[in-house]
Structure formats: structure tokens, C-alpha cells
Backbone atoms as SQL, in Angstrom:
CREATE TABLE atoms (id INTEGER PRIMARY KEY, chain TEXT, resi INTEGER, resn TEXT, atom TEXT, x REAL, y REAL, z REAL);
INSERT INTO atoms VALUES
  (1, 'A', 1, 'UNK', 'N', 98.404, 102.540, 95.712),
  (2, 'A', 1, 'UNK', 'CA', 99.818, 102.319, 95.501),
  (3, 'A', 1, 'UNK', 'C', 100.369, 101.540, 96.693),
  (4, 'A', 2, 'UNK', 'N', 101.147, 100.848, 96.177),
  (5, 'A', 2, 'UNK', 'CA', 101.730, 100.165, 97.293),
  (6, 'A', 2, 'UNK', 'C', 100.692, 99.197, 98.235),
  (7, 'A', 3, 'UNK', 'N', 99.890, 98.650, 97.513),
  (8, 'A', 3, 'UNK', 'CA', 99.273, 97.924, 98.048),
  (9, 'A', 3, 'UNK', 'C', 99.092, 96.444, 97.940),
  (10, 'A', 4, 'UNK', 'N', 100.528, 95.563, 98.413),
  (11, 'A', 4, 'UNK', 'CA', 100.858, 94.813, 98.572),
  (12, 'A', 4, 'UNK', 'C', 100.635, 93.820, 99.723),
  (13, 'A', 5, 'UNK', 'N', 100.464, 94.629, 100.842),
  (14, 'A', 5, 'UNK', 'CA', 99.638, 93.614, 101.551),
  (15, 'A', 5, 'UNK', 'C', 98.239, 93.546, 102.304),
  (16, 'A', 6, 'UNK', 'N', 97.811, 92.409, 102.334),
  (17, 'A', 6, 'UNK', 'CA', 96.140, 93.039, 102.065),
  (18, 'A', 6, 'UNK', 'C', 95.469, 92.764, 103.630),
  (19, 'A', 7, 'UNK', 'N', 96.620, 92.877, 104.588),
  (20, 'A', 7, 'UNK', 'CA', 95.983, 92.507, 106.261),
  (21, 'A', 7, 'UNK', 'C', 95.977, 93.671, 107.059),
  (22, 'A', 8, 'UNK', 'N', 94.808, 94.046, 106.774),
  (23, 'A', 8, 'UNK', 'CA', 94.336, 95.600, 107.660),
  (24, 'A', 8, 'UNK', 'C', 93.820, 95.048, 108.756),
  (25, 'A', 9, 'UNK', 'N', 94.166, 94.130, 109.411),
  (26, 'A', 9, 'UNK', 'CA', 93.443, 93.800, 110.637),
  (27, 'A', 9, 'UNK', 'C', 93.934, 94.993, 112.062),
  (28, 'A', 10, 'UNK', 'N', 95.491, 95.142, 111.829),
  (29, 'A', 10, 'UNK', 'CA', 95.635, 96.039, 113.004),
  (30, 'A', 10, 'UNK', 'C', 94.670, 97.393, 112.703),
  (31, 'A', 11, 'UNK', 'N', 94.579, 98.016, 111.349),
  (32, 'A', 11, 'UNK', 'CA', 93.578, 99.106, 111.074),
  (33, 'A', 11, 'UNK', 'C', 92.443, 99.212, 111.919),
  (34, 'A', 12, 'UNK', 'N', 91.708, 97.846, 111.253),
  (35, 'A', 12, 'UNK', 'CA', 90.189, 97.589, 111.938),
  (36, 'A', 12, 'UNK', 'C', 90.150, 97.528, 113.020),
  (37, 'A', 13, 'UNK', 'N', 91.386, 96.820, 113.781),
  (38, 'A', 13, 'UNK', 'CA', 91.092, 96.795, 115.152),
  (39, 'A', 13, 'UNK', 'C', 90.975, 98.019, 115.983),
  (40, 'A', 14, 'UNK', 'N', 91.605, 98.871, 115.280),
  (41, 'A', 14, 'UNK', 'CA', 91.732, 100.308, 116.003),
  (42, 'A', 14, 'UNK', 'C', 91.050, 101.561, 115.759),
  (43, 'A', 15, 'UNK', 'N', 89.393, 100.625, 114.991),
  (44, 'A', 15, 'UNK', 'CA', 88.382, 101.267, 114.706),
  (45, 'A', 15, 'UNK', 'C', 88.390, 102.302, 113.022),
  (46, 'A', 16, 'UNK', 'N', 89.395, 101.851, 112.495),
  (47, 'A', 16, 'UNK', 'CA', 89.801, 102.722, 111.043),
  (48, 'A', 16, 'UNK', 'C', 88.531, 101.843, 110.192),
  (49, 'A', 17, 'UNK', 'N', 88.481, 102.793, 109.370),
  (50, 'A', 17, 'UNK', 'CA', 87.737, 102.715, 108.445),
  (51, 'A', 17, 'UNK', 'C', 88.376, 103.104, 107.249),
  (52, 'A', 18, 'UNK', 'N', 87.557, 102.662, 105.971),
  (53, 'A', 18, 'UNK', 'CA', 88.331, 103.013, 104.507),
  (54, 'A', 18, 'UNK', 'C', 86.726, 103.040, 103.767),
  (55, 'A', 19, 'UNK', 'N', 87.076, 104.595, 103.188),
  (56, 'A', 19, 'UNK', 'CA', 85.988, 104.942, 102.177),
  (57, 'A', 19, 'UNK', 'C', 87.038, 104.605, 100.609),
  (58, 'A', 20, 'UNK', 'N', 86.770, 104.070, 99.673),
  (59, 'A', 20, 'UNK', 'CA', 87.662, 103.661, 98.856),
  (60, 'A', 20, 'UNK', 'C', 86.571, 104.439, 97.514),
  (61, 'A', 21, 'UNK', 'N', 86.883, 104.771, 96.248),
  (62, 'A', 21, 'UNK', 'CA', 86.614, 105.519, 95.200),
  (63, 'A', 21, 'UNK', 'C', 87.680, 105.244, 94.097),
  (64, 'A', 22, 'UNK', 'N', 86.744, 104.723, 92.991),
  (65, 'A', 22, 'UNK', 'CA', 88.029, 104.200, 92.073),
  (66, 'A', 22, 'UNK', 'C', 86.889, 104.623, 91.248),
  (67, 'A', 23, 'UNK', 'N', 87.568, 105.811, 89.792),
  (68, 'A', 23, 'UNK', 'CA', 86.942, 105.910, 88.893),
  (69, 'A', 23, 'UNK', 'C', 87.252, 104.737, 87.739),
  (70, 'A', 24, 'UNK', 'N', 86.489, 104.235, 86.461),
  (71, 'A', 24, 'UNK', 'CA', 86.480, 103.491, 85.955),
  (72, 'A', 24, 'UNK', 'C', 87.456, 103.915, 84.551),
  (73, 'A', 25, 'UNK', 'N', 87.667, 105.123, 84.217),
  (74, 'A', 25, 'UNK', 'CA', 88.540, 105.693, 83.068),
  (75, 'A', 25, 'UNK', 'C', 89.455, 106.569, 83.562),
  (76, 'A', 26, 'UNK', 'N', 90.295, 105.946, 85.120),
  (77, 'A', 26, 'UNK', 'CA', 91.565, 106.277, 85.113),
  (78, 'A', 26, 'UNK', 'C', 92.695, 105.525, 84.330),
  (79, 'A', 27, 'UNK', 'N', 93.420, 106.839, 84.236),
  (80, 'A', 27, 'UNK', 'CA', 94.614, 106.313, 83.247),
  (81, 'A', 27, 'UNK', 'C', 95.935, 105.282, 84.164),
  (82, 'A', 28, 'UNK', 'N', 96.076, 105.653, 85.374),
  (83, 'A', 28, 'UNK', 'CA', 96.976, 105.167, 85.960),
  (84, 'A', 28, 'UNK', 'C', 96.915, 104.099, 86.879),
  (85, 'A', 29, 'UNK', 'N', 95.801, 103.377, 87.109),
  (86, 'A', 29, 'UNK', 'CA', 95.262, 102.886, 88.067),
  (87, 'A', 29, 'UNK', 'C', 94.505, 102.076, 87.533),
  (88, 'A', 30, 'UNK', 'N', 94.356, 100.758, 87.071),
  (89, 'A', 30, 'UNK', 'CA', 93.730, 100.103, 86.217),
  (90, 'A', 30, 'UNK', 'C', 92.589, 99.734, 87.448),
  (91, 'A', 31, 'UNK', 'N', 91.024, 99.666, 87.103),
  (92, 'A', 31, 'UNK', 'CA', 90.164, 98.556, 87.853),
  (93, 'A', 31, 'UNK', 'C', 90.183, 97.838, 88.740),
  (94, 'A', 32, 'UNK', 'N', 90.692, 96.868, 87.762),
  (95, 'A', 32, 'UNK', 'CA', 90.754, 95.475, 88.420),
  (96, 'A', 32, 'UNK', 'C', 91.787, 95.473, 89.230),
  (97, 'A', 33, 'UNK', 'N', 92.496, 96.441, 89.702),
  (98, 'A', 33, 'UNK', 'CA', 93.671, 95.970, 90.372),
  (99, 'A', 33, 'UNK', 'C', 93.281, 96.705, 91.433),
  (100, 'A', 34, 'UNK', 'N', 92.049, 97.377, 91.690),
  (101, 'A', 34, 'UNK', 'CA', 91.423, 97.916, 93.219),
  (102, 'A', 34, 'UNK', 'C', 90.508, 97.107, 93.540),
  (103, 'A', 35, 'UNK', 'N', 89.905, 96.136, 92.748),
  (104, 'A', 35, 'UNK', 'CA', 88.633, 95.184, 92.906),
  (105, 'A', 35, 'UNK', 'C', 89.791, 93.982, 93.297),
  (106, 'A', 36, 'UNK', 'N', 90.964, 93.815, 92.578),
  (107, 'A', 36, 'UNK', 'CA', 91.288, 92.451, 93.498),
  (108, 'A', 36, 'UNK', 'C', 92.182, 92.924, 94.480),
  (109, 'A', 37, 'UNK', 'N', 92.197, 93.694, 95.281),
  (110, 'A', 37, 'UNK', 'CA', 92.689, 94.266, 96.123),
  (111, 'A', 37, 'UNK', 'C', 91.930, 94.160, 96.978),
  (112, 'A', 38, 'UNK', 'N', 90.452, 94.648, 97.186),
  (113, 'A', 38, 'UNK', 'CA', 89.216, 94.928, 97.693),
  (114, 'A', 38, 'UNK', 'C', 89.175, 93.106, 98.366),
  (115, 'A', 39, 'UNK', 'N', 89.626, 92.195, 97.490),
  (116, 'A', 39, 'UNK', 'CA', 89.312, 91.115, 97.405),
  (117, 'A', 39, 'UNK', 'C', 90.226, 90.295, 98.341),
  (118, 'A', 40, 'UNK', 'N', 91.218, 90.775, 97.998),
  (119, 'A', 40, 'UNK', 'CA', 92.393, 90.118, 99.255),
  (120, 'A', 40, 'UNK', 'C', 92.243, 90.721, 100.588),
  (121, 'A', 41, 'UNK', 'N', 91.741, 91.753, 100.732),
  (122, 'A', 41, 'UNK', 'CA', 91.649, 91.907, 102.107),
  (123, 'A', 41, 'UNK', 'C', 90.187, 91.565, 102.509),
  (124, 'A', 42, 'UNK', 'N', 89.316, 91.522, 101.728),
  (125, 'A', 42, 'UNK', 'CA', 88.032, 90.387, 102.267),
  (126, 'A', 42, 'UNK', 'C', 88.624, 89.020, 102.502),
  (127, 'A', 43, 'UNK', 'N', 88.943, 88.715, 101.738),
  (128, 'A', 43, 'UNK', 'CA', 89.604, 87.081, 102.345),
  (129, 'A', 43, 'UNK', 'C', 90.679, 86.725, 103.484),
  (130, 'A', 44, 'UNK', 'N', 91.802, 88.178, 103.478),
  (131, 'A', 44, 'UNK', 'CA', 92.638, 87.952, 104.426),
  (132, 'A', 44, 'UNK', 'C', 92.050, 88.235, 105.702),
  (133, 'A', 45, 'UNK', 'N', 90.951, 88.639, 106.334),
  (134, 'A', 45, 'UNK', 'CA', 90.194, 89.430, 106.887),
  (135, 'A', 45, 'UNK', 'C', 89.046, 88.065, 107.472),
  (136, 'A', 46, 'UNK', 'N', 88.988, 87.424, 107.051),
  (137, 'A', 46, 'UNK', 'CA', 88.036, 86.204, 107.449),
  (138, 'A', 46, 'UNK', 'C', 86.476, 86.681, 106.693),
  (139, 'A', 47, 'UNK', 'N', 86.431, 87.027, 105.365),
  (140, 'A', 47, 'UNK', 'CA', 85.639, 87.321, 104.810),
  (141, 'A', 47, 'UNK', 'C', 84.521, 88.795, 105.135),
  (142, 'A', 48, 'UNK', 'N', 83.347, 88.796, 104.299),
  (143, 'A', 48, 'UNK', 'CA', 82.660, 90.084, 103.951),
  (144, 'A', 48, 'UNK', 'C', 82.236, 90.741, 105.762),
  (145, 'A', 49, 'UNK', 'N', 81.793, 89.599, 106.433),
  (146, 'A', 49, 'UNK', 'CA', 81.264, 90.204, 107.938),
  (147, 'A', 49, 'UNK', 'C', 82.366, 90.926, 108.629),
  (148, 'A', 50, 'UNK', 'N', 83.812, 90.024, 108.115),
  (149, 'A', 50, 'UNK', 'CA', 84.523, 90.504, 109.568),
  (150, 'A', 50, 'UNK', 'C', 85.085, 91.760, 108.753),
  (151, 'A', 51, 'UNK', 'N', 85.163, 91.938, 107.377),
  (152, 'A', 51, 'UNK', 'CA', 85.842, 92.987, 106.985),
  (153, 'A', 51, 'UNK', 'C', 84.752, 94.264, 106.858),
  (154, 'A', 52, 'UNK', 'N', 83.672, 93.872, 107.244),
  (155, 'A', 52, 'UNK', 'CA', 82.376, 94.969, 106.979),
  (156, 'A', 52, 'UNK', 'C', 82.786, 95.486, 108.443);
């Protein structure tokens, strides 16, 4: 929720981590809208290394 912006850089910098869990037959929470989420902050992030 509320996940509008996708620059966790101050997070990462301060050693946070995110275990993320999205079931596939929730009712309220469609998919694709945690996969392109997942997706904007890989890209806002300078891609898969710097966001790993």
C-alpha cells in the first residue's frame, strides 16, 4: 500500500533489507502491481546489483 515511490535508496543505505511475499490468489492486492513495483525500484536503484 502506498507504494508510490519506488527510491529505497536511503533504506539500503542504512543497511534495511525487504523480505517481500505476495500470494498469487489475493483478493486485494493484485500481482502485477507487486512485480511492477519490485520493478521500479530495481530500476530506480541503478538496477538488479545495486538493489541486490
Amino acid at each position: 500500500m502506498a507504494s508510490d515511490n519506488p527510491n529505497l535508496s536511503p533504506f539500503r543505505d542504512h543497511g534495511g533489507r525487504v523480505l517481500m511475499w505476495h500470494g498469487f490468489a489475493d483478493q486485494l492486492i493484485v500481482p502485477q502491481g507487486t512485480i511492477d513495483y519490485c520493478d521500479a525500484v530495481t530500476q530506480t536503484l541503478g538496477g538488479y546489483a545495486q538493489t541486490r
